[in-house]
Structures are given as C-alpha cells and as structure tokens.
N, C-alpha and C positions, 0 to 999 in steps of 0.2 A: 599345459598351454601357457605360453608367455603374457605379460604384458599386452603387449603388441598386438602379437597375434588376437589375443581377446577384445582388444580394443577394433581390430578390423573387422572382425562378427560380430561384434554388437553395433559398427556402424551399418554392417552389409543388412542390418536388419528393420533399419532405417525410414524405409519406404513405409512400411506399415506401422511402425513401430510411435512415429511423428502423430499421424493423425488421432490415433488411438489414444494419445496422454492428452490431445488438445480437448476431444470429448469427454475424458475422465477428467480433466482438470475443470473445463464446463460444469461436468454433471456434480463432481464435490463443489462445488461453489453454489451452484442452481439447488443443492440439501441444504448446503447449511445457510445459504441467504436469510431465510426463514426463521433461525433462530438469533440470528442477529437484529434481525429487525422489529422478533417478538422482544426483545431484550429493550432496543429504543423506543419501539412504542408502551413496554413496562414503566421505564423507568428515567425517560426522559420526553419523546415528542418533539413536533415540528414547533417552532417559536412563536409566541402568542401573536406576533407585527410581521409575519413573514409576506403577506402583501407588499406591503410598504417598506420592508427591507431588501425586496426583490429589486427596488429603487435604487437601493445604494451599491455602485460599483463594486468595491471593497467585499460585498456578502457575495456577490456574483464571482468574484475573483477566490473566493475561498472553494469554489466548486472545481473551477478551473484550475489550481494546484492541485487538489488529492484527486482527481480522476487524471492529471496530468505524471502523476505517480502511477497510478494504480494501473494504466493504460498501457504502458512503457516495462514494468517489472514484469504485468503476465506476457508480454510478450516475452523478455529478456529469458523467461523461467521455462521457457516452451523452449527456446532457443538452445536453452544450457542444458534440456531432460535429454539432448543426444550426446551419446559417450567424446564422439570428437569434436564436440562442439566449446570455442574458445567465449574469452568475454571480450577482445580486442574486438573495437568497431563496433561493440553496443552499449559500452557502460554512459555514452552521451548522452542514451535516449532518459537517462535518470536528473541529467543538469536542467531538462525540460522546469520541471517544479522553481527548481532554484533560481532558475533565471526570470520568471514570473513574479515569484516573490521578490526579485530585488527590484526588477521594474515599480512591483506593487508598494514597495517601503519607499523609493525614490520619490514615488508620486506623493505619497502620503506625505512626506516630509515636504513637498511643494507647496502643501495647503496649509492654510491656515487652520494649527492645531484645536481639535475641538477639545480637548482635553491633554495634561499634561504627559509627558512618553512615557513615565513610569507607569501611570493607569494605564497608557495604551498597550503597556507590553505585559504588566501583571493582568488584568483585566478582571471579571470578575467569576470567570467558571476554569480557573487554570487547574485546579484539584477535578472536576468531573470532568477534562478533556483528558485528563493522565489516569485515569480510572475507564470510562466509558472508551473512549476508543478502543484501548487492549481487551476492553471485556467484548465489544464488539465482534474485533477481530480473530478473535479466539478458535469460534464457530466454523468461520469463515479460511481460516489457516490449517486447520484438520481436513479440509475441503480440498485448500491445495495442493497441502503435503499427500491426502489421497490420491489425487490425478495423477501428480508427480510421480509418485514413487514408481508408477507405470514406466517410468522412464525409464534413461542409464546414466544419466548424470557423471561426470567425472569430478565436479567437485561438488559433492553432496551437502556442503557446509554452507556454499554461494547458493543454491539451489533454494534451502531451507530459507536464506536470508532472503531470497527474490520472492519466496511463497511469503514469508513476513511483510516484506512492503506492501506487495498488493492484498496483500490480508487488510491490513492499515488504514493504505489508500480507501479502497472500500468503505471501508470501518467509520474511515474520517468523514468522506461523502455523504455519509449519516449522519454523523456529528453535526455537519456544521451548517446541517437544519434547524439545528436547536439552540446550537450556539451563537449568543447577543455577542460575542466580541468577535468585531470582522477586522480588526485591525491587521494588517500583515504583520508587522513586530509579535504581533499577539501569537498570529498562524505561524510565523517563521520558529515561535521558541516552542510553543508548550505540542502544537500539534506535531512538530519534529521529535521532541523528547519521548513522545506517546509512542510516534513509530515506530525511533528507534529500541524502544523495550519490544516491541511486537517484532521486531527483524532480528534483534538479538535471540529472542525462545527460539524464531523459523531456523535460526542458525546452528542454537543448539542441539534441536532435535530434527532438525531434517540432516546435520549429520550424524544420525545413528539410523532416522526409518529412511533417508534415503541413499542409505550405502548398499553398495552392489558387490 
C-alpha cells in the first residue's frame, strides 16, 4: 500500500475515527486532571488576597490568556489527530493569547507604573512559574498524548507540540491562582518560557508515541 492510498483509508475511516479521540482526549485529561491539581494544592494553593485580587483587571486577564491558549490548541490537536488534516487556516486560533497580552502590556504601560518594569517583568515567583507549570502539565500531557495517539495524525511532531500547549494552558490556569505577579510583561515572559519547555517534551515524544 502506497502513501496515498494509505492516507485515503485512514481518512475514509474518519467518521468514527474523530469522535472516538475527542472522548479519549476528554477522558486522558478528565485522569490526570487530578494529579495536577493534587500537585497545586501540595505544593503551592490558591493566593492568600485572591478576593481582592479578583479586583484587579491584570489577575483576571491572566485567566483569559492561558485558557485562551488552552481552548484553541485542544481544538487545533483534535483537528490535526485526522491523517488529511492540514494546519493552514487554524494556526490563528493560537495568536488569540498574543494579541490579549499585547492589548494587556499596552494598557499597563498606560498607567501610571506601580512599580519600576524591571520588578514588573522579573517579579517575584519567576523560578516557581518555570518549575510549577511544566510539573503541572506533565500529568495533564500523558493525558493527551493518550487521546491522541487514537488518532492518525500526519504530523505527529505538531501533534505532540498542540498536546504540549494545551498541557500548559491548563497547567498555567492553575498557576495563576497562586501567582502574586499579574503583570502581562510578567505573563508574557516567564509564563511563555514555562510553555514553551512543556510544548518542546509534547514535540519530542509525541513524535515517536504518536507515529503511525
């Protein structure tokens, strides 16, 4: 069997083939939820001022980037588990985040700084957001690469990396219940840098378990 031809039965299988990875990607997520969560509530928790921080725009807009991540990859990675399925005309749904956060630095930079840009961009949990997210995500990435693997993915390497982001996303949405620095500069550097270590592993190893 050719190329080709392989590639037109595994789309022709398509019909069932979709729904079936979207509840195994559900159900790896819905297992390891749990352990990511036992991990934040071990080893970090919800912020001692999260009342009062619910206040501040800024804490509110750090929800709205990683779920704006996280939202957009599992869809993209559902998208990609079909063998003829391209990434032209959804790698957008990913500028979502970015375009938030540059709104969100615009604004900041509007206001009258409460403290100087260096603190605002080092801040002061940049080591446990580069730690804690990837351990988060970890859980949560075994989960998707499960679902996935259901799939037929033709490029298993983009695959892994889409399981990475929304590994991440997730990951982060936890995090940044806990974390005191809402500054976008803050979110735009160290919580990118977290990610991108968690989409780099999706990349490495979902192309090897999600090769077909």
């Amino acid at each position: 069997m050719d190329t080709d031809q392989l590639i037109r039965t595994l789309a022709a299988d398509n019909a069932h083939r979709a729904p079936r990875v979207g509840a195994l990607l559900t159900t790896g997520l819905l297992v390891a939820a749990p352990l990511s969560i036992l991990i934040f509530a071990t080893f970090l928790g919800v912020r001692s001022d999260v009342m009062s921080a619910m206040h501040n725009p800024f804490f509110d807009m750090k929800f709205a980037v990683t779920l704006s991540l996280a939202i957009p990859a599992i869809i993209i990675s559902l998208h990609l588990s079909r063998p003829e399925a391209l990434m032209r005309g959804w790698g957008w749904l990913l500028l979502l985040p970015v375009g938030l956060l540059a709104v969100a630095i615009g604004s900041e930079a509007m206001m009258a700084p409460a403290m100087p840009m260096t603190m605002r961009l080092v801040g002061k949990n940049s080591r446990a957001c580069l730690s804690a997210i990837p351990a988060m995500s970890l859980p949560l990435l075994a989960g998707a690469l499960f679902g996935l693997r259901h799939g037929a993915p033709s490029r298993p390497a983009l695959a892994g990396a889409l399981a990475g982001l929304l590994s991440a996303g997730l990951a982060a949405t936890l995090y940044a219940s806990h974390c005191t620095d809402d500054s976008p500069l803050f979110v735009a550097t160290w919580y990118t840098i977290a990610t991108a270590v968690v989409t780099a592993i999706g990349a490495a190893v979902g192309s090897k378990v999600l090769r077909y």
